[in-house]
C-alpha positions in Angstrom: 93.2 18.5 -17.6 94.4 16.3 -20.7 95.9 14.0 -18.3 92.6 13.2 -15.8 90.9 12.7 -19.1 93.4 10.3 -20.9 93.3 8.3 -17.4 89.2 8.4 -17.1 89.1 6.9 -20.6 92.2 4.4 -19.5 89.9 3.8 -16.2 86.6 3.0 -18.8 88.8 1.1 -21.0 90.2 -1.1 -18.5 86.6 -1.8 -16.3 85.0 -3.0 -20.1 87.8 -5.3 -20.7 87.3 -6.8 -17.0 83.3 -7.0 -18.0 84.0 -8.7 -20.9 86.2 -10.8 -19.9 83.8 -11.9 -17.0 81.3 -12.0 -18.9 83.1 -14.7 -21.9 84.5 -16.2 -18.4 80.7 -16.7 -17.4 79.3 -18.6 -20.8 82.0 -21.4 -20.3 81.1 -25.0 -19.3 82.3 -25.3 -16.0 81.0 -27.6 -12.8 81.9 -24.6 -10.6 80.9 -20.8 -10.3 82.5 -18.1 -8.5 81.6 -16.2 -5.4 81.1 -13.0 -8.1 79.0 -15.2 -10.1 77.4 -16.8 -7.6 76.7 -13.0 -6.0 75.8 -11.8 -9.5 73.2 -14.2 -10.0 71.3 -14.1 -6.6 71.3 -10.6 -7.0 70.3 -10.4 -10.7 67.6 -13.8 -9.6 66.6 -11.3 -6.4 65.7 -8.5 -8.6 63.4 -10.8 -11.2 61.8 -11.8 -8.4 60.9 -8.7 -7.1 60.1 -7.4 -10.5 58.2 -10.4 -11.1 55.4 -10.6 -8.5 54.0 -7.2 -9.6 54.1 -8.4 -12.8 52.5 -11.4 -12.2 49.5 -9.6 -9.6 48.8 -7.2 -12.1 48.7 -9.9 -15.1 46.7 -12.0 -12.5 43.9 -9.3 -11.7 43.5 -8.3 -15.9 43.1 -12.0 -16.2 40.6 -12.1 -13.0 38.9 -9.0 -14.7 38.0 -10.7 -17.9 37.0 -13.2 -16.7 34.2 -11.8 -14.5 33.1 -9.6 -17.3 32.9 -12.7 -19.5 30.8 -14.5 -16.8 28.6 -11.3 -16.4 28.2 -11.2 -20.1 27.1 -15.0 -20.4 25.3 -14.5 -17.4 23.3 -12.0 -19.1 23.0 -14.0 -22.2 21.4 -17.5 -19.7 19.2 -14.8 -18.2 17.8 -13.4 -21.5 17.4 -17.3 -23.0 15.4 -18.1 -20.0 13.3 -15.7 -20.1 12.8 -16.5 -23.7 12.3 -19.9 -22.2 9.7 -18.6 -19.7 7.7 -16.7 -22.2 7.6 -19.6 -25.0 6.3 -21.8 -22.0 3.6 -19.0 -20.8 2.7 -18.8 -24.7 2.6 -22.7 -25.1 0.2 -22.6 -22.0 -2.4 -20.2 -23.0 -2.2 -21.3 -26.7 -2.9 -24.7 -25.3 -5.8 -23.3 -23.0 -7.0 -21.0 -25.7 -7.0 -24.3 -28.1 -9.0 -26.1 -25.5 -11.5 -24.0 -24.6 -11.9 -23.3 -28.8 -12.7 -27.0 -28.8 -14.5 -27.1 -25.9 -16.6 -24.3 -28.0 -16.6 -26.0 -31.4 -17.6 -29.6 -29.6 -21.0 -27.1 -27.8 -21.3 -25.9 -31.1 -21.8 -29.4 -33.5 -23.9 -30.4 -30.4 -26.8 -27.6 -30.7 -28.6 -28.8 -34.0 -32.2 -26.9 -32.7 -30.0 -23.5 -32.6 -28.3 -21.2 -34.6 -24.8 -20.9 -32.7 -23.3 -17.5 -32.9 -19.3 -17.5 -31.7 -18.0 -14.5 -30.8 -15.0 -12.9 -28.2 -15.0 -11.4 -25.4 -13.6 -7.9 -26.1 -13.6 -6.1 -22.7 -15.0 -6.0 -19.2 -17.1 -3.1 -18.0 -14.5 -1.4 -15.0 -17.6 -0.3 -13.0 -19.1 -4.1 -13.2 -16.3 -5.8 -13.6 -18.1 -9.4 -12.9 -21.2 -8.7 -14.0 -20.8 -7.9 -17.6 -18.5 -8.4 -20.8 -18.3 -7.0 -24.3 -18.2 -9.3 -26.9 -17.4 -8.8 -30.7 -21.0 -9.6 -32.5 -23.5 -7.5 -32.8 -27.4 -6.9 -35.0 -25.2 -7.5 -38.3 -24.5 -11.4 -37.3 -28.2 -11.3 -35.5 -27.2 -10.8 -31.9 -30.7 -9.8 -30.3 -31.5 -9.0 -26.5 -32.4 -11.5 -24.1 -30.4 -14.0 -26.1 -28.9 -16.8 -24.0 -25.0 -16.9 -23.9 -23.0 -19.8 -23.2 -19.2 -21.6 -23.7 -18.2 -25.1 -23.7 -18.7 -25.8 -20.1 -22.2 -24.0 -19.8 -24.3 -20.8 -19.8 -22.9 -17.7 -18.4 -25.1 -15.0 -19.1 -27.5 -13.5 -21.5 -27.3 -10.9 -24.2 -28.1 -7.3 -22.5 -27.9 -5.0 -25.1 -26.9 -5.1 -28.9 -25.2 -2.7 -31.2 -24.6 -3.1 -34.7 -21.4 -4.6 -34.2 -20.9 -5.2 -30.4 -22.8 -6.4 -27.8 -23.2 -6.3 -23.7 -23.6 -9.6 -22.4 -24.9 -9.8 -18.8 -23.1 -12.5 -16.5 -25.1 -15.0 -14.3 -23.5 -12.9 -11.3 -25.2 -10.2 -12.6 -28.8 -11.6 -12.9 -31.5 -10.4 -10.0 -35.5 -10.8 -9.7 -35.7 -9.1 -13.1 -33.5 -11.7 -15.0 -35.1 -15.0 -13.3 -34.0 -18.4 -15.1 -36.5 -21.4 -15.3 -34.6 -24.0 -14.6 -35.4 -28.0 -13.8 -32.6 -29.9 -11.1 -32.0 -33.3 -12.5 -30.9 -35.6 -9.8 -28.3 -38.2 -9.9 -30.2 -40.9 -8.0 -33.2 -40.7 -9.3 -34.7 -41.0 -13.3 -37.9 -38.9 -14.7 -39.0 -35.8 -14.5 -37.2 -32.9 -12.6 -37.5 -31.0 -9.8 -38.2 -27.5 -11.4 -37.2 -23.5 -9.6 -35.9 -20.1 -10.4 -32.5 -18.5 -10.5 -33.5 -15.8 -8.6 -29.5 -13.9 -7.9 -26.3 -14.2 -7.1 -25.3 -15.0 -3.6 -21.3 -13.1 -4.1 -20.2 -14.5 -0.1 -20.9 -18.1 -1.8 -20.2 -17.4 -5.2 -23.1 -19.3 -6.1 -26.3 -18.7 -8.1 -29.6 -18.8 -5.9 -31.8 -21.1 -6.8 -35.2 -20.5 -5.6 -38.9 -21.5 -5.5 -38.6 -25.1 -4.6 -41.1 -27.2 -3.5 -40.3 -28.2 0.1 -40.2 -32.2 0.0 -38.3 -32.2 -2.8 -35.1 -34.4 -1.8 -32.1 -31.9 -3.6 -28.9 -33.1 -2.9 -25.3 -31.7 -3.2 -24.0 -32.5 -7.1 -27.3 -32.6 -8.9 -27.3 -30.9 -12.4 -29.2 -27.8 -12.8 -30.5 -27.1 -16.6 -32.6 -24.8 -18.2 -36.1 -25.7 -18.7 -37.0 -23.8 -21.6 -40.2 -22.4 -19.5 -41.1 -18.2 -20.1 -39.7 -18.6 -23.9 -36.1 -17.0 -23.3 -34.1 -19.5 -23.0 -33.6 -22.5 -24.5 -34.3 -25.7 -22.9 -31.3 -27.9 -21.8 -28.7 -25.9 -21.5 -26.1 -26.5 -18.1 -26.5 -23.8 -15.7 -24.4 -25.6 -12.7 -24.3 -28.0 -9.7 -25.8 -28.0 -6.3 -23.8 -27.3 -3.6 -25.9 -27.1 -0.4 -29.8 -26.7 0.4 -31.3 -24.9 2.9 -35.2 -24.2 3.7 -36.4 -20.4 3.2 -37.3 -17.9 5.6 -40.8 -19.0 6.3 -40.2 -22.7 6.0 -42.3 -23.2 2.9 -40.0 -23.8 0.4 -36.2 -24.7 -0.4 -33.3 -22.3 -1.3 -30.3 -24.0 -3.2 -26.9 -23.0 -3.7 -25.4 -23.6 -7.4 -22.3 -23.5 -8.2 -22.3 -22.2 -11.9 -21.0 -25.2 -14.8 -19.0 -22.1 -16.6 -16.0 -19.8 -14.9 -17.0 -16.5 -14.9 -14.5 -15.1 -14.3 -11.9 -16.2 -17.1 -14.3 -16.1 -20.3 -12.3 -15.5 -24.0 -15.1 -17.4 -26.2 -18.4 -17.7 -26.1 -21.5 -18.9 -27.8 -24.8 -16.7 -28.5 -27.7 -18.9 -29.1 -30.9 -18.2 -31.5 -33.5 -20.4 -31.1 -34.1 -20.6 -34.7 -38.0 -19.8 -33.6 -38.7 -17.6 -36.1 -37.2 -19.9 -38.8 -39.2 -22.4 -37.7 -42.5 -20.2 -37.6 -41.5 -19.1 -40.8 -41.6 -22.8 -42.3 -44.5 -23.9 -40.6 -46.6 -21.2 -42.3 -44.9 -21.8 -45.6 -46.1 -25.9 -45.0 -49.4 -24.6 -44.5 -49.7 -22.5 -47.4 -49.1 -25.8 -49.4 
């Protein structure tokens, strides 16, 4: 037994001096290698290669990884900018119409010296009559009454239904019938003097159109002339824009006219508005204090 184990180390011994000496043969400068070497290396070159590509895939696909989850993540960010982007520019828009119709109001509101112009917003629209009436924020404290014409920048759109002490109801143009009739005089483009005077009488919802009513039968109304208030009845002022022909057609009974108008205000998209006061009892009030003197 002491022998096969004096010859195993003898064995080790020998192969590590062989190795070494191989390996100190290996690191000199020489033009030529041997067929070990050569063997050695393409084996040693064989297995990087194998060992490599794995390598290489998996670095590859961590590599790939990150990179899609950095794209996703700066995707994300480009998404949440533009619609940053999208709501600065929706905000710049309806500041810039919010301005414009303000100045629209402000410009209406220098304009009507024989008034007393109350501004006010529109709070709400009634769900049951959705484009027929609107709550605005004035009420009997900033002397709202009934009956009180209402109007914006581009014209009148309705008349002061009901007021509460801080609110009131303001019934739309598309909301007026018999019992709300409008004395109103048609001013024609072509033609200078006095008007051609009628009643709003309705709204005409297939048209979208006011009905103009109780015209005299040879008058010669034509598509695009301005419709105003004539001030006639006492409850509304005179002069104020109702709207603009749009077509004319005879009655029923072939007696009188029936015109179309195309209100001068959008009902439909109303944010600020205008209550007018006459100033009538002012001025009564002024008159009797003159006479007194």
């Amino acid at each position: 037994m002491l022998f096969f184990r004096r010859k195993r180390l003898f064995i080790i011994l020998i192969g590590f001096i062989v190795l070494v000496g191989l390996i100190g043969f290996s690191f000199r400068d020489r033009d030529n290698v041997s067929t070990v070497e050569e063997f050695f290396h393409d084996s040693v070159g064989w297995l990087q290669g194998i060992v490599h590509r794995p390598v290489e895939f998996t670095t590859d696909l961590f590599d790939n990884i990150k990179d899609i989850k950095r794209t996703y993540e700066e995707n994300q960010i480009l998404k949440e900018r533009l619609a940053q982007y999208k709501y600065l520019i929706y905000e710049n828009q309806e500041l810039k119409q919010d301005n414009e119709e303000l100045q629209n109001v402000l410009d209406k509101t220098n304009s009507l010296r024989d008034f007393m112009p109350i501004q006010a917003s529109v709070l709400a629209r009634s769900p049951e009559k959705w484009f027929e009436q609107v709550t605005i924020n004035k009420g009997k404290q900033d002397g709202v009454k009934a009956n009180m014409a209402v109007i914006t920048g581009d014209g009148m759109v309705g008349k002061i239904q009901t007021a509460s002490e801080f609110t009131s109801t303001v019934q739309l143009l598309s909301g007026f019938d018999l019992s709300s009739r409008i004395s109103v005089t048609v001013e024609r483009e072509d033609q200078e003097g006095e008007g051609v005077p009628g009643l709003i009488e309705g709204f005409d919802e297939e048209k979208n159109a006011l009905l103009l009513k109780e015209i005299e039968y040879d008058s010669d109304l034509k598509k695009g002339d301005f419709v105003l208030s004539s001030g006639l009845g006492g409850m509304f002022p005179e002069g104020l824009p109702i709207g603009t022909i749009e077509e004319v057609t005879p009655d029923q009974y072939g007696l009188t006219q029936i015109a179309y108008v195309k209100p001068a205000a959008n009902l439909k998209d109303l944010n600020h508005v205008i209550v007018v006061d006459p100033l009538m009892e002012e001025t009564d009030t002024d008159e009797a204090v003159e006479g007194e003197e």
